[in-house]
NUGU-226378 format. One record per residue: x, y, z of N, C-alpha, C in turn. Coordinates in Angstrom, 3 decimals, always signed. Layout:
REM residues N
- X; Y; Z; X; Y; Z; X; Y; Z $
...
***
This chain:
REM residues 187
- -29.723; +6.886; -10.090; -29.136; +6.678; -8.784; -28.761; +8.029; -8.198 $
- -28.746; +8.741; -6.822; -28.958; +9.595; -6.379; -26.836; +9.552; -5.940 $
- -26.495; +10.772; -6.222; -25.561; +11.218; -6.044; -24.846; +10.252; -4.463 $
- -23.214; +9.907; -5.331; -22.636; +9.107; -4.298; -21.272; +9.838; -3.939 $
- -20.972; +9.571; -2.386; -19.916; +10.247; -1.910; -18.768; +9.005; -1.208 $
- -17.591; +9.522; -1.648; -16.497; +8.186; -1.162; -15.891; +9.223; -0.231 $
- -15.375; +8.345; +0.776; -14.749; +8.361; +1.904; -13.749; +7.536; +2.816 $
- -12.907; +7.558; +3.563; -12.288; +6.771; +4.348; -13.384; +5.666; +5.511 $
- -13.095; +4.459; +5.210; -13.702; +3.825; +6.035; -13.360; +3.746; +7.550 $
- -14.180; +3.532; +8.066; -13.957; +4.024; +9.878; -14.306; +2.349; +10.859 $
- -13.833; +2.524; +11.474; -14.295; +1.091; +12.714; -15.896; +0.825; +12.663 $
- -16.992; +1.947; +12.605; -18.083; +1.679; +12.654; -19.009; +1.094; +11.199 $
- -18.190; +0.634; +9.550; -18.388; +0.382; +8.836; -18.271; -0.912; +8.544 $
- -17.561; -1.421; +9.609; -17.175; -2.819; +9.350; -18.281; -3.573; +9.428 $
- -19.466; -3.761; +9.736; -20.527; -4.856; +10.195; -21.153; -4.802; +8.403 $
- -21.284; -3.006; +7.882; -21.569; -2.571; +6.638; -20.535; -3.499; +5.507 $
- -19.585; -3.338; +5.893; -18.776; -4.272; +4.462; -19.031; -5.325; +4.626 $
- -18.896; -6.371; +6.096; -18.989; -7.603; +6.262; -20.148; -7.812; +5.138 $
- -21.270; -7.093; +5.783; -22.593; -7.813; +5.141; -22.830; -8.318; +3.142 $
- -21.891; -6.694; +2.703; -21.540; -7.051; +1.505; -20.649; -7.932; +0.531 $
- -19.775; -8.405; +1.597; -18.641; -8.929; +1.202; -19.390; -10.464; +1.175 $
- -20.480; -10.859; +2.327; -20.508; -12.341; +2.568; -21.123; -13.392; +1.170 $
- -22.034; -12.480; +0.723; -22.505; -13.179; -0.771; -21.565; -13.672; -1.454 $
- -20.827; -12.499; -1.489; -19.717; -13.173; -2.644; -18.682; -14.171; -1.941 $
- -18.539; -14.987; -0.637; -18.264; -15.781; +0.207; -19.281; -16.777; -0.143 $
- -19.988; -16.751; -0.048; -20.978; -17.820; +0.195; -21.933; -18.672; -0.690 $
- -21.208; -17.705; -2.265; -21.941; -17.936; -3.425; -21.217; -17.467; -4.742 $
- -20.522; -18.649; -4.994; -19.578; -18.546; -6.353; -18.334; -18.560; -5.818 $
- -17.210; -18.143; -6.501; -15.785; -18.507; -6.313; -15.043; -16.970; -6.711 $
- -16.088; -16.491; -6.425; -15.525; -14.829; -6.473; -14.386; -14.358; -5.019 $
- -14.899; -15.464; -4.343; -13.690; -15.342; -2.945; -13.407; -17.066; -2.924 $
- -12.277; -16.727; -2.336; -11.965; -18.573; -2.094; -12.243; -18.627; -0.746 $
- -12.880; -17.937; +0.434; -13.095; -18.108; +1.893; -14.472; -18.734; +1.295 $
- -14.989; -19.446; +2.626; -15.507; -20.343; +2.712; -16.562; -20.117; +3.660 $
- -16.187; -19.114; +4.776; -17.150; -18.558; +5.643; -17.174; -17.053; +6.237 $
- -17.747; -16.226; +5.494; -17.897; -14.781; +5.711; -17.141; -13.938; +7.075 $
- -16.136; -13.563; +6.974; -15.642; -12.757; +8.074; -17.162; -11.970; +8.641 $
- -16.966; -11.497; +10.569; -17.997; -10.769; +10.786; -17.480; -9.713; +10.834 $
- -18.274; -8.695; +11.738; -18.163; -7.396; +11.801; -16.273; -7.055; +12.101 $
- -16.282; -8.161; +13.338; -15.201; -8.126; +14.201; -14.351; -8.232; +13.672 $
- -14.200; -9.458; +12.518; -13.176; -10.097; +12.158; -12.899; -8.503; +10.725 $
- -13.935; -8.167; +10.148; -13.259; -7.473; +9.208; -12.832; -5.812; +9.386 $
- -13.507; -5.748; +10.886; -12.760; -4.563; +11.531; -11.064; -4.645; +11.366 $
- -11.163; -6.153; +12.158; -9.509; -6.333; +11.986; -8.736; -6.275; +10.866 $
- -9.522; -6.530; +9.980; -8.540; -6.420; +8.479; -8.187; -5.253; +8.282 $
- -9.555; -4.148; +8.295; -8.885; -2.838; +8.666; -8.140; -2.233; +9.411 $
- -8.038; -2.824; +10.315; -7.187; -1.852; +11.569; -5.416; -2.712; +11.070 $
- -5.536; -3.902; +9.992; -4.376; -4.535; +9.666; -3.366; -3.758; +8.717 $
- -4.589; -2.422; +7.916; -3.756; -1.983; +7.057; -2.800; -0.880; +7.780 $
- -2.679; -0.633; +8.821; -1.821; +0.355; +10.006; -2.087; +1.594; +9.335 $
- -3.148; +1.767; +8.440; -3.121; +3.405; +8.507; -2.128; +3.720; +6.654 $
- -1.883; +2.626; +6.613; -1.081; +2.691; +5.155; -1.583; +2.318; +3.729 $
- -2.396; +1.157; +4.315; -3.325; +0.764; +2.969; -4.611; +1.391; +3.269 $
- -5.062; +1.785; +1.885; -6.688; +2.596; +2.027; -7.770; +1.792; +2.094 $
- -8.861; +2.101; +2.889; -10.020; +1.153; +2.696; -10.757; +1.991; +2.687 $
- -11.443; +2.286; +1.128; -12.621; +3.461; +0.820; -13.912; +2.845; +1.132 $
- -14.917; +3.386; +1.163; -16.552; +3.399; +1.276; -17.021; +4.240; +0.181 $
- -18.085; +3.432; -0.236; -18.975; +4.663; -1.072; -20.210; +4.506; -0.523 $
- -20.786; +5.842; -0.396; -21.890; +5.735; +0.664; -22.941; +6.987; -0.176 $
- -23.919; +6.893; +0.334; -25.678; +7.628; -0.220; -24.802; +9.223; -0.391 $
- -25.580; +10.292; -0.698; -24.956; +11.449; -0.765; -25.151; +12.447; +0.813 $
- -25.468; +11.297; +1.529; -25.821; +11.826; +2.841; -24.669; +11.311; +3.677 $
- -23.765; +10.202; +3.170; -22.509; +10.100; +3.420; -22.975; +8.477; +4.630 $
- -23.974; +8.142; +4.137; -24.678; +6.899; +4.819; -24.739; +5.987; +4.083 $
- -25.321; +4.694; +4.836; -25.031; +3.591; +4.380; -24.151; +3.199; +3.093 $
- -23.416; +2.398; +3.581; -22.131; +1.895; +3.013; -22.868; +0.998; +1.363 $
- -22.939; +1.314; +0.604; -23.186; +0.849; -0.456; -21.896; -0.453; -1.611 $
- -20.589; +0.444; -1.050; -19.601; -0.937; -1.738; -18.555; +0.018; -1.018 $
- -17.510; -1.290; -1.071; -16.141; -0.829; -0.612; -14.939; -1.405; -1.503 $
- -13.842; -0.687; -1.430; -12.384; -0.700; -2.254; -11.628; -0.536; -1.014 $
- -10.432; -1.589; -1.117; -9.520; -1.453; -0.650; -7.965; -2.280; -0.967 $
- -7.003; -1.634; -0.668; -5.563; -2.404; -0.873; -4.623; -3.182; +0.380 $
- -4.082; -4.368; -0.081; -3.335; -4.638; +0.836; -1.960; -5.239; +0.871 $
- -0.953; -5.385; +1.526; +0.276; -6.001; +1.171; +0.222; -6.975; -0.252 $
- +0.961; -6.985; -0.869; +1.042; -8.085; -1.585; +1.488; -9.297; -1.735 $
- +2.901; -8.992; -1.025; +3.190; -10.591; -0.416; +3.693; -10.049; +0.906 $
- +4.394; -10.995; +1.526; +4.733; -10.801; +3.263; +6.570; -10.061; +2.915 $
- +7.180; -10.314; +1.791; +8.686; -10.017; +1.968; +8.808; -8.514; +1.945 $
- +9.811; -8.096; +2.374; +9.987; -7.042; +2.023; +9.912; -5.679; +1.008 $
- +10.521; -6.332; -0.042; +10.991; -6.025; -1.246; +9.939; -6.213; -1.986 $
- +8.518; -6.525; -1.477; +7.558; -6.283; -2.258; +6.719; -5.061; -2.010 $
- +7.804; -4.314; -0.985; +6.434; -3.215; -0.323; +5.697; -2.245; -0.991 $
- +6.305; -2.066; -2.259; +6.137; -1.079; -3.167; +4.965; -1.221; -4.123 $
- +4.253; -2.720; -3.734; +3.237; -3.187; -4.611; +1.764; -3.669; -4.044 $
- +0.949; -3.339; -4.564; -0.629; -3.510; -3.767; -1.257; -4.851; -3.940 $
- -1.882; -4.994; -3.437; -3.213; -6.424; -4.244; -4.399; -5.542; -4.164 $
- -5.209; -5.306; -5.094; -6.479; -4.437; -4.466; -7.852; -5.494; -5.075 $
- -8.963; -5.307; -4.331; -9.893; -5.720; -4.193; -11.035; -4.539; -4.140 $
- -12.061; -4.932; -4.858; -13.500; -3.750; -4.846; -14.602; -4.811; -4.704 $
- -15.869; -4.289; -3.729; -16.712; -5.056; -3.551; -17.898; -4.018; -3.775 $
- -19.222; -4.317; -4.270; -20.466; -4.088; -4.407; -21.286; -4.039; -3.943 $
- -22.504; -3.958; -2.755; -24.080; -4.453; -2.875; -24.354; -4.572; -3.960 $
- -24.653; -6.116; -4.038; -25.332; -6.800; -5.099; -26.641; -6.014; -5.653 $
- -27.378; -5.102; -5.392; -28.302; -4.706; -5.850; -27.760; -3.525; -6.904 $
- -26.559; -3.326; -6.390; -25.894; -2.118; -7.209; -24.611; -2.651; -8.214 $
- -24.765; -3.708; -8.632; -23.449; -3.912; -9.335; -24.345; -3.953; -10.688 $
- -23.072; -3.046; -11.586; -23.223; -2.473; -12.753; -23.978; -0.967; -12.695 $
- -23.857; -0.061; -11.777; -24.201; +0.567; -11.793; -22.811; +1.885; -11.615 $
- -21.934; +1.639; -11.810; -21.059; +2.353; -11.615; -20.056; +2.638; -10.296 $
- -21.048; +2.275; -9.063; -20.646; +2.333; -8.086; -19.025; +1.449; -7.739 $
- -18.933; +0.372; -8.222; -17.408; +0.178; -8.098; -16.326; +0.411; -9.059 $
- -16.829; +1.398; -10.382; -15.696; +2.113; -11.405; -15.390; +3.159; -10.733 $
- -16.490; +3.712; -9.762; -16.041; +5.130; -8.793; -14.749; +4.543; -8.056 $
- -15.085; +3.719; -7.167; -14.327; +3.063; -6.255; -13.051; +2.694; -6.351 $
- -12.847; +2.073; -7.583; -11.556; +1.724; -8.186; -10.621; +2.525; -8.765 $
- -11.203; +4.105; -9.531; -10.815; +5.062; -9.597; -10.403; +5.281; -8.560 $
- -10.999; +5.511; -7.305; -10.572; +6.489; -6.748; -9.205; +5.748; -5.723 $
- -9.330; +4.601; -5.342; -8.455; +3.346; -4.954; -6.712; +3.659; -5.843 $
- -7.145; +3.381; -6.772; -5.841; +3.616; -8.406; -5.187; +4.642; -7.879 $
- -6.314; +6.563; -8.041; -5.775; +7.604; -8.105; -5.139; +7.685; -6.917 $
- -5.817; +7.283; -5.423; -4.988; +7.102; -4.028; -3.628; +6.623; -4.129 $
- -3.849; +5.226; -4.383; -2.372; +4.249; -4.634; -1.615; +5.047; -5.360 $
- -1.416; +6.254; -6.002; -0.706; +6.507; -7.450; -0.241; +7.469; -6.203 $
- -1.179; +8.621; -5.564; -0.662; +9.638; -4.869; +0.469; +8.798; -3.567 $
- -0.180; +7.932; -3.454; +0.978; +7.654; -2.536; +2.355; +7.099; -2.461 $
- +2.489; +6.941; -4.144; +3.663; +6.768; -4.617; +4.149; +4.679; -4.400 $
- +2.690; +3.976; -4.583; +3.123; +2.838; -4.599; +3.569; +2.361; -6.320 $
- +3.803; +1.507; -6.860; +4.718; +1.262; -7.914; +3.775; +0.404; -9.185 $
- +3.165; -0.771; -8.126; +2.483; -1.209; -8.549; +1.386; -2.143; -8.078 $
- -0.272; -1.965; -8.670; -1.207; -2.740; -8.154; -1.619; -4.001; -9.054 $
- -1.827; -5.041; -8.281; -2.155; -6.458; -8.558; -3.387; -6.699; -8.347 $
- -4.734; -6.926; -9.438; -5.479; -7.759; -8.970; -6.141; -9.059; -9.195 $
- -6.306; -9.740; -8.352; -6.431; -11.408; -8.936; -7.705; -12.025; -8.883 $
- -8.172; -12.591; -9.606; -9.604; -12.606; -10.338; -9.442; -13.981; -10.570 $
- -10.965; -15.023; -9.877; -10.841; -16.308; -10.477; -11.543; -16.561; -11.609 $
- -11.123; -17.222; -12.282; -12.025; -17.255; -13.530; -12.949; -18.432; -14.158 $
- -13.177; -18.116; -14.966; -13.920; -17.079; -15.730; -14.537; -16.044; -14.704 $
- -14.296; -14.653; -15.173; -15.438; -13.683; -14.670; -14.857; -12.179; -15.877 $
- -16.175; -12.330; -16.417; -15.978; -11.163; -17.832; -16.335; -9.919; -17.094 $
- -17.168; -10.137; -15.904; -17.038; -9.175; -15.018; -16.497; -7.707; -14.551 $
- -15.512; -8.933; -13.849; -14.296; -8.667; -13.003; -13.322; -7.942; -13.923 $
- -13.266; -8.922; -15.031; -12.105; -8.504; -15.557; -11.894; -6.826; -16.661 $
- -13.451; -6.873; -16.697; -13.969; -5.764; -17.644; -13.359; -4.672; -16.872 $
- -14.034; -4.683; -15.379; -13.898; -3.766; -14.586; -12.048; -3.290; -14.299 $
- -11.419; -4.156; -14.247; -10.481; -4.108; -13.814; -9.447; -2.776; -14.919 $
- -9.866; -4.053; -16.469; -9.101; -3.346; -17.522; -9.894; -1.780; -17.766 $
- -10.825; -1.832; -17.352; -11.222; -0.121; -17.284; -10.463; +0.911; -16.385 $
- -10.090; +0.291; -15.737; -9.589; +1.484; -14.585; -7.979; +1.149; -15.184 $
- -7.460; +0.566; -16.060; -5.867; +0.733; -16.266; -5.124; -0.952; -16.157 $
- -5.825; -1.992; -15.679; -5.193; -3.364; -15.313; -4.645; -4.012; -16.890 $
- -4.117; -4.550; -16.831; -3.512; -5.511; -17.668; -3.286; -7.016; -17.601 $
- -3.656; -7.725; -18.716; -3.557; -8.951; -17.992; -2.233; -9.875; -17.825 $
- -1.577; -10.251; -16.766; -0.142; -10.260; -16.333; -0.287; -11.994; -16.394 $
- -1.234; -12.527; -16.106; -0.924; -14.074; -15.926; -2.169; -15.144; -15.215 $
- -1.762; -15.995; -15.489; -2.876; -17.122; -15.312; -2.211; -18.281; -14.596 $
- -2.880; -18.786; -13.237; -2.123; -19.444; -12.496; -3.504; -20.933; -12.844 $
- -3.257; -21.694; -13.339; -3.840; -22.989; -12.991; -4.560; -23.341; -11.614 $
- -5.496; -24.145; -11.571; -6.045; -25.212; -10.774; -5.771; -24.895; -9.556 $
- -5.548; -23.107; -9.304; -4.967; -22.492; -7.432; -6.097; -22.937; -6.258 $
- -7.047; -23.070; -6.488; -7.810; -23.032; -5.261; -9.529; -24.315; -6.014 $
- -9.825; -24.952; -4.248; -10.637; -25.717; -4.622; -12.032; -24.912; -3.919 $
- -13.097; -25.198; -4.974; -14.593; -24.361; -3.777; -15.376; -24.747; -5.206 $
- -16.357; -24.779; -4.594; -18.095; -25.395; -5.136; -17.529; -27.017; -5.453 $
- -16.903; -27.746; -5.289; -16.585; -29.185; -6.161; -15.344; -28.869; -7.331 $
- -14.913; -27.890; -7.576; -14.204; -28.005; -8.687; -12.781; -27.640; -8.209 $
- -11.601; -27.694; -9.034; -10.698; -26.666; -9.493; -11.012; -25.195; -9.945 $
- -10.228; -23.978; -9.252; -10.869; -22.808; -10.315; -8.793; -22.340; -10.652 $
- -9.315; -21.389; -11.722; -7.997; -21.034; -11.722; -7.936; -19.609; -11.599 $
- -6.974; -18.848; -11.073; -6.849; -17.362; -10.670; -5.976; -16.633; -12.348 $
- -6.518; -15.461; -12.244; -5.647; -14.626; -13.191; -5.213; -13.033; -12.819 $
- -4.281; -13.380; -12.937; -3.150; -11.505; -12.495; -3.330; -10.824; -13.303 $
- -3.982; -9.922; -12.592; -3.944; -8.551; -13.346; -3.451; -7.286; -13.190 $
- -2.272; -6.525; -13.324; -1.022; -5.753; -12.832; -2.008; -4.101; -13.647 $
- -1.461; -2.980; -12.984; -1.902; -1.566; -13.021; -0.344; -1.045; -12.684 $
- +0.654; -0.617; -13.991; +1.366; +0.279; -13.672; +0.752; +1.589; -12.895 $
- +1.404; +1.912; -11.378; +0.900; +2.686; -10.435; +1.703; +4.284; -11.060 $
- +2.948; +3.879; -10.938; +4.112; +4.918; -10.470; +5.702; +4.255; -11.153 $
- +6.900; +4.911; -11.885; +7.569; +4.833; -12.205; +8.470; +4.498; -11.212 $
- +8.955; +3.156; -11.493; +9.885; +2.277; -10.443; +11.430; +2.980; -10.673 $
- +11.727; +3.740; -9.090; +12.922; +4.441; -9.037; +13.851; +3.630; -8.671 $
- +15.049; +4.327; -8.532; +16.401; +3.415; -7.724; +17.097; +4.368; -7.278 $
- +17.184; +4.777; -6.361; +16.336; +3.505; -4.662; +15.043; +3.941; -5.401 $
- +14.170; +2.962; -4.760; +12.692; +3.397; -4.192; +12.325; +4.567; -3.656 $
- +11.197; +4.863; -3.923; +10.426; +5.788; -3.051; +9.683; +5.461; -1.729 $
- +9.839; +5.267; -0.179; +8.678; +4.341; +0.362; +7.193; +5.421; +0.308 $
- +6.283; +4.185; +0.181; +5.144; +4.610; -0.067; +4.534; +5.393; +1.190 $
- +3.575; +6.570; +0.889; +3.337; +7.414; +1.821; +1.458; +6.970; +2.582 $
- +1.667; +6.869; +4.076; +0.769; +6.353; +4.421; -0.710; +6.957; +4.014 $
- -1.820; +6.164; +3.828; -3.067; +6.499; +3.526; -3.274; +7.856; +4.404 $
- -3.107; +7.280; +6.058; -3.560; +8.129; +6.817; -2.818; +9.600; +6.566 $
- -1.941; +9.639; +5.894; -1.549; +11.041; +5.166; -1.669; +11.719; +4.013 $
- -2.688; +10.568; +3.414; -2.490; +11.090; +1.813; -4.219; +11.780; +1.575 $
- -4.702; +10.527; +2.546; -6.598; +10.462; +2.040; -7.017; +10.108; +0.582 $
- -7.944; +10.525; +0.932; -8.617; +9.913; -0.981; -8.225; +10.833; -1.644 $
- -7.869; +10.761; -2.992; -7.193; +11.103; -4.355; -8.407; +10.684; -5.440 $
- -8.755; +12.004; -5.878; -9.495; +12.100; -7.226; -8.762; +12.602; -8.624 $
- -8.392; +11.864; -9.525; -7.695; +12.801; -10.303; -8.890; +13.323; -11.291 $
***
């Protein structure tokens, strides 16, 4: 595979993730949506993270076409959770297992860490030896198993938490420092 470069994702990438993201929408229970956000709709997700949560790209070494994307987002709506991520990494299917989303997740982790969030969550339906491989490579742990959460293909599936000590939980807190100030983090 020819040398890959990560970057901050921009407004004009969004039609690029949509397209990757929709398989895994539309085929298996790797997402619980039901009908593929478009260009528009997942612009908006980006423009949702205000500049605070990261949404990386990994792209050709020409810094083109969007090949997979990583990104983090609130974890719950309260307050007092601000200090903690949910993160998500996605693939072109032609490229999974090829390394392209251990880059991604690295570099997602090493971001989240520089910016002083506490801790990342990611939630995985299962079975997926996958997912979960990937996850515990980059630092995840497995935190918990929620039963019968969500219905898609005919069945019950059940979700499992998987937690990434980020950053040493202070008192007070530290608030976390926005993406748009930190950028991507390679350690």
């Amino acid at each position: 595979m020819s040398p890959i470069q990560l970057r901050p994702a921009e407004p004009g990438d969004a039609a690029a993730i949509a397209a990757i993201y929709a398989p895994y929408v539309l085929t298996g229970t790797v997402s619980f949506e039901f009908d593929p956000p478009d260009a528009r709709q997942m612009r908006s997700r980006m423009e949702a993270s205000g500049g605070l949560y990261p949404w990386i790209v990994a792209t050709n070494a020409e810094g083109k076409g969007v090949l997979g994307y990583a990104y983090a987002t609130k974890f719950r709506e309260r307050a007092a959770y601000r200090y903690v991520v949910e993160t998500s990494v996605y693939v072109a299917g032609a490229l999974q297992g090829q390394g392209v989303g251990r880059l991604l997740y690295e570099a997602l982790i090493d971001t989240l860490r520089a910016q002083g969030f506490t801790q990342a969550i990611g939630v995985i339906s299962l079975p997926n030896e996958n997912s979960i491989r990937a996850h515990e490579q980059v630092g995840f742990r497995r935190a918990g198993q929620l039963r019968e959460i969500g219905f898609k293909e005919g069945r019950w599936v059940d979700i499992g938490l998987w937690q990434c000590v980020l950053n040493e939980s202070s008192v007070p807190p530290v608030e976390p420092r926005p993406f748009s100030d930190v950028g991507i983090v390679r350690d």
